[in-house]
C-alpha positions as CSV (number, residue, x, y, z in Angstrom):
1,X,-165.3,-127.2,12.1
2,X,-164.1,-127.0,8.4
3,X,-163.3,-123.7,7.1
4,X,-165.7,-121.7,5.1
5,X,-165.5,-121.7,1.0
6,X,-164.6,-118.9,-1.2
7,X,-167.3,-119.4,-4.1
8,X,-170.0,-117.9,-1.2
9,X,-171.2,-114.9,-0.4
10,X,-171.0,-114.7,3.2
11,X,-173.0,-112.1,5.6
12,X,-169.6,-111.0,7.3
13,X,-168.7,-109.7,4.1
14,X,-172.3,-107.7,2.8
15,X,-172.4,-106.6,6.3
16,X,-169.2,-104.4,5.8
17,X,-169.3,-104.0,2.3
18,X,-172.3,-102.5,2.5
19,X,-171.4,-100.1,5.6
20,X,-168.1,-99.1,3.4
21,X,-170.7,-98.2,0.4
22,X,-173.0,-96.5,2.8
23,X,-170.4,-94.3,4.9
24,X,-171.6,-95.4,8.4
25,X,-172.4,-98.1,10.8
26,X,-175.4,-97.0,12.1
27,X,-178.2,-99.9,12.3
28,X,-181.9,-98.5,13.2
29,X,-183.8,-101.1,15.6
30,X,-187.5,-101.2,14.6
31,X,-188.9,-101.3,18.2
32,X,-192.5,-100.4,17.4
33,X,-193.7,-98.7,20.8
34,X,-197.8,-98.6,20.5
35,X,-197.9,-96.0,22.7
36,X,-195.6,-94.1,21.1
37,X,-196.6,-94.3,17.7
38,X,-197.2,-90.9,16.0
39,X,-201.1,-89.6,15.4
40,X,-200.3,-89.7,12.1
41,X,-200.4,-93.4,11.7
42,X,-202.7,-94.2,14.7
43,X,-205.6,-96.2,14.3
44,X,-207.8,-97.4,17.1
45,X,-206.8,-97.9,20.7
46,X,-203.5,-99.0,19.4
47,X,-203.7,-102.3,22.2
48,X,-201.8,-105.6,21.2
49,X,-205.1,-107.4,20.1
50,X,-206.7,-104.8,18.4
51,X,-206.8,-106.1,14.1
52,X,-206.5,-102.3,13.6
53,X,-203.0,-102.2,15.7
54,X,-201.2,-104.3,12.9
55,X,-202.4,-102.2,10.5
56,X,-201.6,-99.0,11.5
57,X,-198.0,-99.9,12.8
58,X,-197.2,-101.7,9.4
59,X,-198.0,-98.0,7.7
60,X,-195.5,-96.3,10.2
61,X,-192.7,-98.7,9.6
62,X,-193.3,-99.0,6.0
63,X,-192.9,-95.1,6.0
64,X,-189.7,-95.5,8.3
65,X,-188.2,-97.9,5.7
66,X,-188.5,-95.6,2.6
67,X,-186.6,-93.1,5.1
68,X,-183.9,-95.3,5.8
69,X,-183.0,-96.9,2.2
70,X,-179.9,-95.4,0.9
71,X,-179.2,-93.9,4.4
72,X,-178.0,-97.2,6.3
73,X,-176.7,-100.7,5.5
74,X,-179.4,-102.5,7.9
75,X,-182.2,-102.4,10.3
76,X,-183.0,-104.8,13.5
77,X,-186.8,-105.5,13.9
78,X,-187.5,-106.8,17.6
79,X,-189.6,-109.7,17.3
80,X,-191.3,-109.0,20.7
81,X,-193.1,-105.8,20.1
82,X,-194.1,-108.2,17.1
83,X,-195.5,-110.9,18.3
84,X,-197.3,-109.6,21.7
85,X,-199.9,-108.6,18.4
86,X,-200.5,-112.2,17.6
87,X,-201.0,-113.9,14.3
88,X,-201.0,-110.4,13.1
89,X,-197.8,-109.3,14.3
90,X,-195.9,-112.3,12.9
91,X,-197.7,-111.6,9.5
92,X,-196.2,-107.4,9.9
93,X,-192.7,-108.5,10.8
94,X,-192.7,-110.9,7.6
95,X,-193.6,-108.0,5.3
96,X,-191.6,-105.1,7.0
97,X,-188.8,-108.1,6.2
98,X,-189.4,-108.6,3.1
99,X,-189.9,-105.1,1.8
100,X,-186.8,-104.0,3.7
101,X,-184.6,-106.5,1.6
102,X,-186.4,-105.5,-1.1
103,X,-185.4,-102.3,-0.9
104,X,-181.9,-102.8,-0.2
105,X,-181.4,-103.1,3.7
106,X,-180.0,-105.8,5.9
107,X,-182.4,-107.2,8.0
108,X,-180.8,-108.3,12.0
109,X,-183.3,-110.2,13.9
110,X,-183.4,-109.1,16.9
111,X,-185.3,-112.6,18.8
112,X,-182.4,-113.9,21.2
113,X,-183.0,-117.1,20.6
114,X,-181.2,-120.4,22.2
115,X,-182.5,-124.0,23.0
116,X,-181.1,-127.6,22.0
117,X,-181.7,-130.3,19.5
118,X,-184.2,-129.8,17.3
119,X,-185.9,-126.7,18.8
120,X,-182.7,-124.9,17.9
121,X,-182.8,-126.4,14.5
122,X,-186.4,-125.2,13.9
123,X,-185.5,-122.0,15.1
124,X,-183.4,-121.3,12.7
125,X,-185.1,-122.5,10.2
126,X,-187.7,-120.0,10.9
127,X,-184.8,-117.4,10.4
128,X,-181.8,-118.3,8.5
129,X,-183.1,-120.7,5.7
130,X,-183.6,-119.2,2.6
131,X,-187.4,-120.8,2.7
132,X,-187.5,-119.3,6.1
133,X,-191.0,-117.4,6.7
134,X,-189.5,-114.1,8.4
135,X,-186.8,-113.7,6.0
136,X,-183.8,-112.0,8.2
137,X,-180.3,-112.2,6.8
138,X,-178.7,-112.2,10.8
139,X,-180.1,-113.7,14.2
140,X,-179.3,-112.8,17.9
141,X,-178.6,-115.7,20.1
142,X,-177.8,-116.4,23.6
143,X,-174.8,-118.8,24.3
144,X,-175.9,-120.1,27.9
145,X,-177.2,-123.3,27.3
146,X,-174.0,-124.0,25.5
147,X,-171.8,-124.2,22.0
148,X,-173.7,-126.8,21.0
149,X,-177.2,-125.0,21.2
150,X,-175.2,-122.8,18.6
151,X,-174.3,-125.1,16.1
152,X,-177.6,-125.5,14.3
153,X,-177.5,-121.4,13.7
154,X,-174.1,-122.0,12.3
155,X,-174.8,-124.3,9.8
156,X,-177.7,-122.8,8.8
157,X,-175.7,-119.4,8.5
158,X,-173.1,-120.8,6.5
159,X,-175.6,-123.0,3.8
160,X,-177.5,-119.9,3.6
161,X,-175.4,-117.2,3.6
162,X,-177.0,-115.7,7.0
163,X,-175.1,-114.4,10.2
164,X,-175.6,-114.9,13.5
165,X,-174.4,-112.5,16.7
166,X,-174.0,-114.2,20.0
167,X,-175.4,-112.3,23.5
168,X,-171.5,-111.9,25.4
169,X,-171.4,-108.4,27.2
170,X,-175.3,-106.6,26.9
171,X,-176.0,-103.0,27.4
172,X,-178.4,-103.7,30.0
173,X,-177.2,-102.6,34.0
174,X,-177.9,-105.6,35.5
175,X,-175.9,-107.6,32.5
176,X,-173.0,-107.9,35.5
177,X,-175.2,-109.6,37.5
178,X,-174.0,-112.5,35.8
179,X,-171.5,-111.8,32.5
180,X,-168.9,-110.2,35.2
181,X,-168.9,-113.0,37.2
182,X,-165.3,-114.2,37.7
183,X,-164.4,-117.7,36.6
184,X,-161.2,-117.8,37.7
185,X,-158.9,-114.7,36.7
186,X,-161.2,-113.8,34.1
187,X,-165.0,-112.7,33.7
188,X,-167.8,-114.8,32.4
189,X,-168.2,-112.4,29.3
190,X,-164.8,-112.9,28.5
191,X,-164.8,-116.9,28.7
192,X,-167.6,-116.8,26.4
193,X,-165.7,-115.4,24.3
194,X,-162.5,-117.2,24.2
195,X,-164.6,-119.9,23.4
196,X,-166.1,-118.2,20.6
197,X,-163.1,-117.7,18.7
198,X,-162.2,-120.5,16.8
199,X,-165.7,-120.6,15.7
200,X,-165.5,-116.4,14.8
201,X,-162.1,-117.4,12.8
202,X,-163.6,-120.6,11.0
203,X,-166.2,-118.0,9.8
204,X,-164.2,-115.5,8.4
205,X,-165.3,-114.4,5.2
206,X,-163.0,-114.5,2.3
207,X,-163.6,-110.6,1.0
208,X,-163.1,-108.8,3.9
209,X,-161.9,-110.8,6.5
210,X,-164.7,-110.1,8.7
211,X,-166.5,-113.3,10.4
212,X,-170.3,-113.8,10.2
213,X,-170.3,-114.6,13.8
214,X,-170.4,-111.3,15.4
215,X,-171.5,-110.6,19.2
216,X,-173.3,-108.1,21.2
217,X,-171.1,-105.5,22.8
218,X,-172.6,-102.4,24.6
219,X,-171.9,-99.1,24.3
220,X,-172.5,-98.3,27.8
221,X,-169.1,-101.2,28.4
222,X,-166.8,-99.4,26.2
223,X,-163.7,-100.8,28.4
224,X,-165.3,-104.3,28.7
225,X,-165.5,-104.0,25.0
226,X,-161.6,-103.4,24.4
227,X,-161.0,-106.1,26.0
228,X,-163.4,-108.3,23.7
229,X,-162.0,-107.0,20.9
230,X,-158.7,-108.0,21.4
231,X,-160.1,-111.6,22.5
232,X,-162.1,-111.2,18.4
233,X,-160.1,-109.5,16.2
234,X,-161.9,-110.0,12.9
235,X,-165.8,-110.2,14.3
236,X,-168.5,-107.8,13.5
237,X,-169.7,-106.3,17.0
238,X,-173.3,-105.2,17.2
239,X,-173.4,-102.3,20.0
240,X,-176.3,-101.7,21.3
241,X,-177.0,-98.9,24.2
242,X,-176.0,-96.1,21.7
243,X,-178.8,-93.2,22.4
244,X,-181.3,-92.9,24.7
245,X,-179.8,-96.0,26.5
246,X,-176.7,-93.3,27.4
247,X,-174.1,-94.4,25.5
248,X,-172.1,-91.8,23.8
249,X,-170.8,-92.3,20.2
250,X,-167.3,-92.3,21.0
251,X,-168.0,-95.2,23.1
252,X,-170.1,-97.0,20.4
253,X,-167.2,-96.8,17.7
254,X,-164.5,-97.4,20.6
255,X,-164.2,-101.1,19.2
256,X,-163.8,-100.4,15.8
257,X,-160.3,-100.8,14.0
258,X,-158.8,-99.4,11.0
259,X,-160.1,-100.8,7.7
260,X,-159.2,-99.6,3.9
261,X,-161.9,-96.9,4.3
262,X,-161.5,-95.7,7.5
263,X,-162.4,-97.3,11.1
264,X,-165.0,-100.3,11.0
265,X,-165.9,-103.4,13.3
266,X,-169.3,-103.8,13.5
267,X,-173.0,-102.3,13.5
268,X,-174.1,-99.4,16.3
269,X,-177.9,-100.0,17.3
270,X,-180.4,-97.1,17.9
271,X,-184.1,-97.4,18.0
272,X,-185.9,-94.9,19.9
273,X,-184.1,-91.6,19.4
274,X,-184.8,-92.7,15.2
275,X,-188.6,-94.2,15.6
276,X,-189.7,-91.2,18.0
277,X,-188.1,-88.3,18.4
278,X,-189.8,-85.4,19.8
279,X,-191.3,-83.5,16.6
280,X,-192.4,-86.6,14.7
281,X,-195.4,-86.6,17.4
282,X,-197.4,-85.4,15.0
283,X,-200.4,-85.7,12.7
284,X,-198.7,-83.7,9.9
285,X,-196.7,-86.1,7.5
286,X,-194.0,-83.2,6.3
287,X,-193.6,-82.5,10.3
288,X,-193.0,-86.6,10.4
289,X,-190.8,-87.1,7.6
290,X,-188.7,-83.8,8.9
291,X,-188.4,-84.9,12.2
292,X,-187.5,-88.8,11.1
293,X,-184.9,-87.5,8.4
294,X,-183.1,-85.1,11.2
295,X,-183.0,-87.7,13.6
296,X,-181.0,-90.2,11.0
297,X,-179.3,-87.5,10.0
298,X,-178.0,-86.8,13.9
299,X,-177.8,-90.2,14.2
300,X,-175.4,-90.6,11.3
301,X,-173.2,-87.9,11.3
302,X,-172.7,-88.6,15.5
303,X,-171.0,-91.5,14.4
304,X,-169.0,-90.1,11.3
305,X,-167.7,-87.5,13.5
306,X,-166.7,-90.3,16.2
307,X,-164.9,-92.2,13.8
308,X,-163.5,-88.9,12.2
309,X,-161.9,-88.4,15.9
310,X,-160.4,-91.7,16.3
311,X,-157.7,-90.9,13.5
């Protein structure tokens, strides 16, 4: 695989420029719970198939948005809770895209998606093509049908300018059912990603140093996550598991190395402790906003003060 040019300007670099700018790592997943979505932007019964659901759940993530610009570098929208709505949700997770780019904010695609030929290829062209529909400036894939089910996101990635991070180690309990499996005198997670990393280093961007091939590391692994950083040296992790999944935040940052502005690595996920904490079930919009703004704010300086204790 040739080497990547200098003249672009590749993901692995906005995605750490950007945290650097920010001050944080912290990525908000937009995991739009219907049941758990405050009176305040409730329309309806709130079911999948209602028209009303869309509706309604497009006004509560718009709102999150305009929370979250200035505050983080980007935001990972679950394509599931999208489109068990339908038409409709497909139509909400290309505008909550769109007006998150808009406004600033990386957009991670949180869909997991791996097949071969030509369905990969139309896959991410539904993603990482700069005509794609749901514009998204990163994808999650899986790796198990094999490196070659990867190379269409690649490509696309690398015309494009997009980023892609691979499923090696998930937060998940049962992700040792089959990641831990021994392959000889080392785990399946860990083959994955020795085979990974010529294709992390031929993706290194020129700025930083960082790839645009990251992977998904979680929190709740810190150990299994040393050891994948030392396999990766210069790709972006995306740690999930921080937050109500139990992983603590000097797990989440355990991965992260020292860069000219302090630790960095990668991108630590958390959805529902941001979406719906406790006080933002509410009808009153100041008792929303609060509640939303305190829980980034937690959120954020969590992980500062993790980083602030690795030095």
């Amino acid at each position: 695989m040739e080497k990547i040019q200098n003249d672009v300007d590749f993901f692995g670099d906005k995605l750490i420029e950007k945290i650097r700018f920010i001050g944080n790592p912290l990525c908000v997943g937009l995991d739009p719970y219907l049941d758990k979505i405050p009176p305040l932007f409730r329309d309806g019964p709130m079911t999948p198939a209602d028209p009303r659901t869309a509706k309604a759940t497009k006004s509560f993530l718009i709102s999150l948005i305009d929370l979250l610009e200035h505050k983080i570098a980007i935001i990972k929208p679950q394509s599931a809770f999208f489109e068990r709505m339908g038409w409709r949700g497909t139509q909400l997770l290309e505008d909550i895209s769109s007006y998150a780019r808009e406004k600033g904010l990386l957009v991670l695609m949180d869909a997991k998606r791996g097949d071969i030929g030509s369905t990969a290829e139309a896959y991410a062209q539904s993603f990482l093509t700069k005509d794609a529909p749901v514009k998204s400036d990163a994808l999650t894939v899986s790796p198990f049908l094999g490196l070659d089910t990867l190379e269409p996101y690649i490509q696309a990635a690398k015309i494009n300018e997009k980023g892609i991070f691979v499923l090696v180690k998930t937060s998940n309990p049962g992700s040792g059912d089959f990641q831990d499996m021994l392959i000889g005198e080392k785990t399946l997670f860990e083959k994955i990603a020795e085979k990974l990393e010529p294709l992390s280093k031929n993706f290194e961007a020129p700025r930083t140093g960082w790839s645009s091939l990251g992977i998904v590391v979680g929190a709740t692994y810190p150990a299994q996550g040393e050891s994948l950083r030392e396999l990766l040296p210069h790709t972006p992790f995306l740690i999930p598991g921080y937050g109500a999944q139990g992983g603590a935040a000097d797990d989440a940052v355990r991965t992260f190395v020292r860069g000219p502005n302090g630790y960095e690595g990668g991108i630590v996920n958390s959805s529902r402790a941001i979406l719906f904490p406790d006080k933002g079930n509410t009808d009153n919009p100041k008792e929303w906003e609060m509640a939303v703004s305190d829980a980034i704010k937690h959120a954020v300086d969590d992980l500062k003060e993790a980083l602030a204790r690795k030095r």
